[in-house]
N, C-alpha and C positions, 0 to 999 in steps of 0.2 A: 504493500500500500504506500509505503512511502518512496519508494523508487518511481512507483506510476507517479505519487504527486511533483518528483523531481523533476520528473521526465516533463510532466506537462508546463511546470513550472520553466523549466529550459526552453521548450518546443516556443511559450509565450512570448521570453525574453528575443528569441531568436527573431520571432516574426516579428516582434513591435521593432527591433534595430533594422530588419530586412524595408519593414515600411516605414521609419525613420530616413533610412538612407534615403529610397526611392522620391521620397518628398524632400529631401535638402537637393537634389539631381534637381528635378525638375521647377523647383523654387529660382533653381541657379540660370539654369537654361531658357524660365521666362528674363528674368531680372537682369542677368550678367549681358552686359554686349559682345555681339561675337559678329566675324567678319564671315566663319566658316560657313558652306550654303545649306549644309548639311544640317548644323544646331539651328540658321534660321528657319526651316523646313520642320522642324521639330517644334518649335516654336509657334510655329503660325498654325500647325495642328492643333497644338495644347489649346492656343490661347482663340482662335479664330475657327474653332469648327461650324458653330454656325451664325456666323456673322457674313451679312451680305456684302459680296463683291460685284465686281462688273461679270467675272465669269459666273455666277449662279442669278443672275437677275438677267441674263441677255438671252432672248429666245435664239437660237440657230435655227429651226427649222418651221416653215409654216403648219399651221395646225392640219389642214387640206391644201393638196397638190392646188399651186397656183392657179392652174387651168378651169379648176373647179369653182373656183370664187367668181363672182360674177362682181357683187359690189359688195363696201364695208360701208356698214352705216354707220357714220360717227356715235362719241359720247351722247347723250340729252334726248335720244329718240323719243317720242311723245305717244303714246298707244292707252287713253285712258279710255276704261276707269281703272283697269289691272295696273297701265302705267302713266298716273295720272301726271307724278312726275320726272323731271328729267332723268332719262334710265342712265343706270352706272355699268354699263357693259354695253360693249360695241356689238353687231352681228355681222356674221359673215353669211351673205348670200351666196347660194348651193344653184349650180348650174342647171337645169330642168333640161329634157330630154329634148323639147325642141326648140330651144331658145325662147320661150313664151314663159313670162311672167307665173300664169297660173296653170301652167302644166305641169305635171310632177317633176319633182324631181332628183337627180343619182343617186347611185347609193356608191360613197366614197368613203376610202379608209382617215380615220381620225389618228394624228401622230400627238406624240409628245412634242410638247415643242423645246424642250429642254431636261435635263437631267431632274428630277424632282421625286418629291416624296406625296403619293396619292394617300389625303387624311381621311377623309369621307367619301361615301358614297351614296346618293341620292336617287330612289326609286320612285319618280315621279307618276300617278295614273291621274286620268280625265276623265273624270267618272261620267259625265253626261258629257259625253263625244258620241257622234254616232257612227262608227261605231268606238265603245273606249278606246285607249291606246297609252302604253307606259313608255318612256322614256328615261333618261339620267341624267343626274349632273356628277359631277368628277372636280373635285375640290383636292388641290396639290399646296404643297408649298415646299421653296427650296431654298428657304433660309427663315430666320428669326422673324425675320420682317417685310419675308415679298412671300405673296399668294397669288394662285389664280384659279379660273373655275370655266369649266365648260358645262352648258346649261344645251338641254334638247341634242345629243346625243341618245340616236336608233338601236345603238346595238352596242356589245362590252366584249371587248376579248374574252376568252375562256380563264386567262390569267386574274384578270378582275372578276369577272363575273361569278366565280370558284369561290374567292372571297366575301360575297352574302351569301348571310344566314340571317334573314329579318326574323324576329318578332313581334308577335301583336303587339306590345309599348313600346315598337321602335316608328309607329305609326303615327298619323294624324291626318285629321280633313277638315278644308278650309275652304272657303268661297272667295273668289275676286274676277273681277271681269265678268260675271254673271259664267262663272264657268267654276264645277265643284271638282276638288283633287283632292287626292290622299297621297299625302309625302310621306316614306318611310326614309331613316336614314340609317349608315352603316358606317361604322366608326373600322377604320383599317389601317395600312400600315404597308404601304406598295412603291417598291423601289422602280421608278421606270426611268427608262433612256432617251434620249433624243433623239427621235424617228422612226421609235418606238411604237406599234400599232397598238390601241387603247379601246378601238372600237369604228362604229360607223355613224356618219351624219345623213340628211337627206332622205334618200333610201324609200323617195316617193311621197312620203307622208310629212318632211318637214320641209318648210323653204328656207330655214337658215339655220344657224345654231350661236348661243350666245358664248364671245368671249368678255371674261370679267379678271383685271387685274388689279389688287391691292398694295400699295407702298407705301408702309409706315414711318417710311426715314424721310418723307416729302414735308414741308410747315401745312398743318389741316387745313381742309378749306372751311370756310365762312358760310356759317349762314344765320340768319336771324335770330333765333334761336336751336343755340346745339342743344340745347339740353333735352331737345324733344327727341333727337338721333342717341343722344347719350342712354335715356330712361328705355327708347322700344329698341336696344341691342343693336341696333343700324351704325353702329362706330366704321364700320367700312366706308360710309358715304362718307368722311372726312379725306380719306385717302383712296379715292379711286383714281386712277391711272388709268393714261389710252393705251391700249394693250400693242398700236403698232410702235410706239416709240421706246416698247423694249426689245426690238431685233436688230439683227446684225444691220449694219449700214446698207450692204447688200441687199437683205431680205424688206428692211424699213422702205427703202426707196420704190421696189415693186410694189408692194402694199400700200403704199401712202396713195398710187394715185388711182386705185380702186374705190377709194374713199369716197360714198355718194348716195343715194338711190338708187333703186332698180331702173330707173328710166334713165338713167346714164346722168342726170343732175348732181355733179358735184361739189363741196364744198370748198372755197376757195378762199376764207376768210379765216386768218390763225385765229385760235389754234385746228386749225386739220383736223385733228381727231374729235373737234368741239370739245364740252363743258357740262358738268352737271350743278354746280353752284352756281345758281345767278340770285341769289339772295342779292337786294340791296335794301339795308335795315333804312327804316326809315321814307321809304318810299314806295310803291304797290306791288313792285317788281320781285317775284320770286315765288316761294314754296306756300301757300295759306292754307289752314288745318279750321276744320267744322269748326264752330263755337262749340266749347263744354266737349272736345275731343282730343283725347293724348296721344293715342296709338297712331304710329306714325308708317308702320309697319303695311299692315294692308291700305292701300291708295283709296281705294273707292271713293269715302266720298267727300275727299277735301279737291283741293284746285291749285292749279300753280299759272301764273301770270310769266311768261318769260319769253322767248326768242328762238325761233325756227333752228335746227339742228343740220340743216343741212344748208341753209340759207337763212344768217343770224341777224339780217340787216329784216325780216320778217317777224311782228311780233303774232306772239301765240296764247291765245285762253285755251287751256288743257282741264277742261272739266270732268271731274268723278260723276257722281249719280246721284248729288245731293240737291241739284236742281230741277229737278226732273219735274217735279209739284207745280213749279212755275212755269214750264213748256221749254226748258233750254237742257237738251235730251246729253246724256255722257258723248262729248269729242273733244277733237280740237276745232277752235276757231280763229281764222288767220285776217289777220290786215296789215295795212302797210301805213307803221308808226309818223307821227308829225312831230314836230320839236315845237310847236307852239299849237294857242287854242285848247282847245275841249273837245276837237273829234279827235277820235284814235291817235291822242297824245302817248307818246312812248311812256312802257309803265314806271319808269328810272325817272321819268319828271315829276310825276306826282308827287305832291309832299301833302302832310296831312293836313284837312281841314275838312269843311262840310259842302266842298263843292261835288257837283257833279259831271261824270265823265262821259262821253257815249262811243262807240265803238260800235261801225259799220263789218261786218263778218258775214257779206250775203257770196263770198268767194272762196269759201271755208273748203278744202282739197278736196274732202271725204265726201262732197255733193249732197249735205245734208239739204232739205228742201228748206232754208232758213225762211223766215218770211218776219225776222227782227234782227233789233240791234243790238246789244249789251251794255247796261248800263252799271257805272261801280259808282263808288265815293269809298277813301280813305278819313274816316272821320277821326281818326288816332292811326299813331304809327306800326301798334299792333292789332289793329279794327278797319275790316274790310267789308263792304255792303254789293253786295252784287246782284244784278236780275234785270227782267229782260225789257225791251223798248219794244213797244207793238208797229215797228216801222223798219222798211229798209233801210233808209234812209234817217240819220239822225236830223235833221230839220236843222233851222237855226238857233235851240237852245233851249232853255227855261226846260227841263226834264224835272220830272221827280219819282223818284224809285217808291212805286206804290206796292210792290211785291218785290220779296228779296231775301237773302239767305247770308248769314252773320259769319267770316272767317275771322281767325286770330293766328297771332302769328307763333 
């Protein structure tokens, strides 16, 4: 008995000097300067494993073969009520079989576009589609502080798709866009490569698929109030990034000037890949949330005031589904801003008071049958009155907002 306690007693001493040493080594090897390339190599392991570089934040390879892309539609896309506000991921348009917008279209292989670590995985269904139909999204990241996500992706390699195992509480269902889904998610741990096949896009049943990049080392962006992104989990929207200006120079340059709509309308006005912050505190212009509404999370039925995404000299009313009681049905509604007056004065001029605004929008893209105007007043800087004019035409003045719907910022 007392030989075993020596013994173990020995075996202790041994190991605590053995990991003494190992930590005074590698104490030395951060701390000491050394010329040699080998201790610097050693070093920037210990000390930078995952810390972002230019080599783990720079895409090398397109997500889909170039040929496949038809157009990228910048940052701020407007599709309400689902996305009532400016969206924070780009799409890339999937080629259709015979060049026609609403023909189906390919079915093309989905790459890595760089070396990364896949963290979740997202089994998207559509429950009232006719017919259903499930999809994914593929959430990576290959450092501390850059992510990215591909969103409506057809189909998963055998290598991923191995990888779920849902169960019933990895589930949920939610409504937006007047369309019901159940999101299951899957928490994983999947080493892929760059050029890497992950799965497929398209594939007939989708027309694009969304790329989403996050970068936490960028100064946040602004808006009115954060604290409404900070309370519904939305902290991505401080840091979203255009996903083409993290590829190679090479690859950036092809990409960039796909950048457009489907009808070949490109965007020409920096930044390129557009914006999703167009907050300007103090004036009409930007993100406005229902009266007596927090969640910021589902879009439906707040509104955002702000500027054409593919054409930003256009301004745009992006309404959710909270007006609907007053006859001004969920879209967007476009006109072309004034820098003076009370018709379709740009919403960055407005400063608060109890005046009233009117906005002509019988040119609205989506061919809504309009047959009115849109009237606001900013009566405070966080108090917006919105609703509708019974006229195409704003007239020469004197409005008053006799129906209307209360935003805060």
């Amino acid at each position: 008995m007392v030989l075993k306690q020596l013994i173990k007693h020995r075996y202790f001493k041994i190991t605590f000097l053995i990991l003494l040493i190992l930590s005074i080594i590698i104490i030395s090897i951060i701390l000491i300067p050394s010329s040699n390339p080998k201790i610097q190599k050693i070093k920037e392991i210990l000390t930078n494993s995952d810390k972002c570089t230019a080599e783990n934040t720079t895409f090398t390879v397109s997500p889909i073969d170039i040929e496949n892309i038809v157009s990228i539609i910048p940052l701020g896309n407007l599709n309400p009520s689902g996305h009532t506000f400016p969206t924070d991921h780009m799409y890339y348009n999937i080629k259709t079989t015979d060049g026609n917008a609403q023909s189906p279209t390919v079915d093309v292989e989905l790459y890595a576009p760089i070396d990364a670590t896949i963290e979740t995985i997202n089994v998207m269904t559509y429950k009232n589609a006719e017919p259903p139909s499930t999809d994914y999204s593929i959430n990576f990241r290959t450092c501390e502080n850059f992510t990215f996500y591909f969103i409506h992706t057809t189909s998963l390699s055998d290598k991923l798709l191995n990888e779920i195992n849902l169960q019933d509480d990895d589930c949920d269902e939610y409504t937006t866009g007047g369309r019901i889904y159940q999101n299951c998610w899957q928490e994983v741990n999947i080493d892929v490569k760059a050029g890497e096949v992950i799965g497929t896009v398209g594939s007939g049943i989708r027309t694009n698929f969304d790329f989403g990049v996050t970068d936490n080392r960028i100064p946040p962006h602004t808006y009115a109030n954060s604290e409404r992104w900070e309370d519904s989990n939305r902290e991505d929207m401080f840091y979203t990034v255009c996903s083409t200006n993290y590829y190679t120079d090479e690859l950036k340059a092809v990409l960039e000037i796909k950048i457009g709509d489907w009808n070949g309308n490109k965007r020409t006005i920096d930044p390129i890949c557009g914006t999703i912050a167009q907050d300007i505190p103090e004036t009409a212009q930007g993100i406005w949330v229902l009266k007596g509404t927090k969640e910021v999370s589902n879009e439906d039925p707040h509104i955002a005031l702000v500027h054409d995404n593919i054409d930003p000299t256009i301004g745009v009313f992006s309404i959710g589904n909270s007006l609907e009681n007053i006859g001004i049905t969920s879209g967007t509604y476009r006109f072309n801003p004034k820098e003076t007056g009370s018709i379709n004065l740009d919403f960055d001029l407005i400063q608060p008071a109890d005046d009233i605004y009117c906005y002509q929008v019988a040119e609205s893209f989506q061919g809504q049958d309009n047959n009115f105007s849109i009237l606001i007043s900013l009566t405070s800087e966080n108090t917006l009155l919105i609703g509708p004019y019974n006229s195409l035409e704003c007239g020469s003045g004197s409005w008053s907002l006799n129906e209307y719907v209360e935003f805060e910022r």
